[in-house]
C-alpha positions in Angstrom: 0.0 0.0 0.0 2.2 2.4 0.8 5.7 1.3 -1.5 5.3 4.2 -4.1 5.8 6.7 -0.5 8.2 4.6 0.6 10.1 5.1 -2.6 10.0 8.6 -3.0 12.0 11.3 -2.1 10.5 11.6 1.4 12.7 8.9 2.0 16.2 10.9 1.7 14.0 13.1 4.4 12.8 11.3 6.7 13.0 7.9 8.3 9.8 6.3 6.5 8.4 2.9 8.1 5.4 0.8 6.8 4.3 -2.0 8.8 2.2 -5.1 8.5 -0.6 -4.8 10.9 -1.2 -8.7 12.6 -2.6 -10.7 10.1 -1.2 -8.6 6.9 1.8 -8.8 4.7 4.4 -10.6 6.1 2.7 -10.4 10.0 1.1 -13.8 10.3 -2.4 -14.6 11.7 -2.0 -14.5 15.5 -5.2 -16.6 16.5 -7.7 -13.1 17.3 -11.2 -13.8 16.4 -11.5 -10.1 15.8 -9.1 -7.5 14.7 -9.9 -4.6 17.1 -9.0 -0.7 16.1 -7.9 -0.9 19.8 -5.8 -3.6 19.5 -4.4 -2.9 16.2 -3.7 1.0 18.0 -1.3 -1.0 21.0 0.2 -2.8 18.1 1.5 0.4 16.4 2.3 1.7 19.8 4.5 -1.0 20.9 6.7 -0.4 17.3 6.9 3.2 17.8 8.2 2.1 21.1 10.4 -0.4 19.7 12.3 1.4 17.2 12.8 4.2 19.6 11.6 6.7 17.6 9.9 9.1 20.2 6.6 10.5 19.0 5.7 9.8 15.7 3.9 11.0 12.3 1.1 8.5 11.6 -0.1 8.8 7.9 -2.8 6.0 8.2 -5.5 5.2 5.2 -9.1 3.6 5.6 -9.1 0.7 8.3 -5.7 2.3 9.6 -6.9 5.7 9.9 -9.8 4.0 12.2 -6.9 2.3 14.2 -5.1 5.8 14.0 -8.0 7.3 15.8 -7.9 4.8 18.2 -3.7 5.0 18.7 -4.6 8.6 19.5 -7.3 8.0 22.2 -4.9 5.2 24.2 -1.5 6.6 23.3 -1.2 10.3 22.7 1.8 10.7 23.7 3.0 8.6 21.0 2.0 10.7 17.8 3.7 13.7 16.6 1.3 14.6 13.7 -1.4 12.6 12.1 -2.2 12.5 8.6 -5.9 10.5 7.8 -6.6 9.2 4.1 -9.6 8.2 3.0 -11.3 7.3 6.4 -13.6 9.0 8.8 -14.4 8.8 13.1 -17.6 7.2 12.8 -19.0 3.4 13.5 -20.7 1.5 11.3 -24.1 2.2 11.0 -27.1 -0.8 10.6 -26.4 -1.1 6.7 -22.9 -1.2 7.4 -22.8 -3.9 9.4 -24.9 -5.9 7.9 -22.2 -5.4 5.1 -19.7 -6.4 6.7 -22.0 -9.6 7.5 -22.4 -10.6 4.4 -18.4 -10.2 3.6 -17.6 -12.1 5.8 -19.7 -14.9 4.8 -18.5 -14.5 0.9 -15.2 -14.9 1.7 -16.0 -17.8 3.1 -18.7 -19.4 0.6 -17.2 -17.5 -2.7 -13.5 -17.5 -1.9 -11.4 -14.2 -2.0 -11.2 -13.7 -5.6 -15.2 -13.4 -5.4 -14.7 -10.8 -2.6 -11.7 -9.0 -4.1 -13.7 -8.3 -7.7 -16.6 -6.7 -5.0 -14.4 -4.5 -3.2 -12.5 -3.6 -6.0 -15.5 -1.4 -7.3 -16.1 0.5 -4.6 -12.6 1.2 -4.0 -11.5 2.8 -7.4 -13.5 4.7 -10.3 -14.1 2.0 -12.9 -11.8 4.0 -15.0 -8.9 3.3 -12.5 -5.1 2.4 -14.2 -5.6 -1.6 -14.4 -2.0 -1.9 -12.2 -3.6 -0.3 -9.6 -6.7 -2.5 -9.7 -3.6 -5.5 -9.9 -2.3 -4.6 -6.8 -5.5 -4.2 -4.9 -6.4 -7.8 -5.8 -3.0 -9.0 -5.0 -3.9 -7.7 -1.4 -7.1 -8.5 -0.8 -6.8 -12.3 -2.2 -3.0 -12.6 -0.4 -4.8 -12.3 2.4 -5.8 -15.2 5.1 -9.0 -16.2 5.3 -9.0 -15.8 9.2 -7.2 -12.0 8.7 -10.7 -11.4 6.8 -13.3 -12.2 9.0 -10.9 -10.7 11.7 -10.7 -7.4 10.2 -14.4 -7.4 9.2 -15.5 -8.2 12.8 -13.2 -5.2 14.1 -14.2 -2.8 11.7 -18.4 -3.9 12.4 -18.0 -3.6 16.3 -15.3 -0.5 16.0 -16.3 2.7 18.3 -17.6 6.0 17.2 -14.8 8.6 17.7 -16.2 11.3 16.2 -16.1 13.0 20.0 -12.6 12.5 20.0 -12.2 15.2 17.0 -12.1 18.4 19.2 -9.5 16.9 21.2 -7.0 16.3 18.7 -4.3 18.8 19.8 -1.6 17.7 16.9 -1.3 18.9 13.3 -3.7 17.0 11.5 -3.9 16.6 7.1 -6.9 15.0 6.3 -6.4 14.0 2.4 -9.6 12.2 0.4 -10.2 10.6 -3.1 -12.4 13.3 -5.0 -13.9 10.5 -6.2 -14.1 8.1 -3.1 -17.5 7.3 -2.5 -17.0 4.7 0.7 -15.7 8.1 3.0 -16.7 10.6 0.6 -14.8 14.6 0.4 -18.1 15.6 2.4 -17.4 13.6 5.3 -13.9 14.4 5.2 -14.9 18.1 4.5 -16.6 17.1 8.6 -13.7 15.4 10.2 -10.8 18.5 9.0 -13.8 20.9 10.1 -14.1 18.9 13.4 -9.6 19.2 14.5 -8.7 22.5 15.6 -6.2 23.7 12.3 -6.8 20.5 10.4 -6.1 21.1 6.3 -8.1 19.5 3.6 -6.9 17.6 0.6 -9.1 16.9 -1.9 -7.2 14.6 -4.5 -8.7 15.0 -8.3 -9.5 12.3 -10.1 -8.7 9.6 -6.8 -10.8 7.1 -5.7 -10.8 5.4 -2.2 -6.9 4.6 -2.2 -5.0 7.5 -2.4 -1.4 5.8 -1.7 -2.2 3.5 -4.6 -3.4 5.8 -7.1 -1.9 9.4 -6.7 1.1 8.9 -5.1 2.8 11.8 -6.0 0.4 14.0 -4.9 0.2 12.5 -1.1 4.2 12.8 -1.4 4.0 16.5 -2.3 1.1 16.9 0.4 3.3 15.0 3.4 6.3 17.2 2.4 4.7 20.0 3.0 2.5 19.5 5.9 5.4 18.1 7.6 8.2 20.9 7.0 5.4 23.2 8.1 5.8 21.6 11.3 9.9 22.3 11.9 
């Protein structure tokens, strides 16, 4: 998800670490019936702790800007800035859940290829660069069965946040797909309105996966946001 950053000249910058939540990338499965935002937020506590690096910027996208939230309620003390893509503070609502339901149970009864082609059109515009569509179903059908229902059943039973907005007392960026109709510009438009000196990004022509699709323009946007804060 986040390689094209990671390869960019950010990187002669700053010290730029991605990590595989639990269950993701090269982080195996470790048994959890549900992947909580609260337990993926002590996860990315314990390697900021771990690496030593003090306070840290968290760029976080989609389920990780949930988990991002939840890092800053439990662990202030560990962020330096926070940067939000494509997400928003809210919980599911009834329809949402009911979603996730129903996901779950297709990846089970369908298979992941069945549940990667699904996702896959709600996450970019239909007109999308095809690689980019590649490596999202690289992702989604790499991925364990067991990570799936995991991460479904966290992001159903995740907490509203939205109160935690106003409290935010670190430089926030919220960025957003033009285009991204699962946490639309409006409701991002509501989160940056919600954090005390929070900026906007509105990125033309992105979907739902900013890292993925307009990398360059989240590189551009991170450089700057950060060397404001020096």
């Amino acid at each position: 998800m986040w390689l094209d950053v990671l390869a960019s000249p950010l990187a002669q910058q700053r010290s730029l670490l991605a990590l595989d939540l639990r269950g993701h990338g090269h982080s195996p499965w470790a048994g959890d019936g549900s992947h909580s935002m609260e337990l993926f937020a002590d996860d990315v506590a314990a390697v900021i702790e771990s690496v030593g690096a003090g306070p840290a910027d968290i760029v976080a996208m989609s389920m990780g800007g949930y988990a991002a939230l939840a890092l800053y309620e439990r662990h202030a003390g560990r962020v330096r800035s926070l940067t939000l893509v494509d997400t928003r503070p809210g919980a599911d609502n009834d329809s949402g859940r009911a979603g996730r339901q129903a996901a779950m149970e297709a990846a089970v009864t369908s298979g992941r290829r069945a549940l990667a082609e699904a996702m896959i059109e709600r996450l970019v515009p239909t007109d999308a660069d095809l690689l980019v569509k590649g490596r999202l179903a690289s992702m989604i059908e790499g991925l364990p069965v067991e990570t799936i229902i995991a991460d479904l059943r966290g992001l159903r039973d995740r907490a509203d946040r939205t109160w935690l907005l106003p409290r935010i007392a670190v430089p926030t960026l919220v960025v957003v797909g033009e285009r991204d109709t699962l946490t639309p510009p409006s409701e991002a438009r509501q989160m940056a309105s919600a954090i005390s000196g929070a900026r906007l990004v509105v990125v033309p022509g992105a979907g739902h996966v900013v890292p993925l699709e307009a990398p360059d323009v989240l590189v551009r946007e991170l450089g700057a946001f950060w060397d404001k804060q020096k």
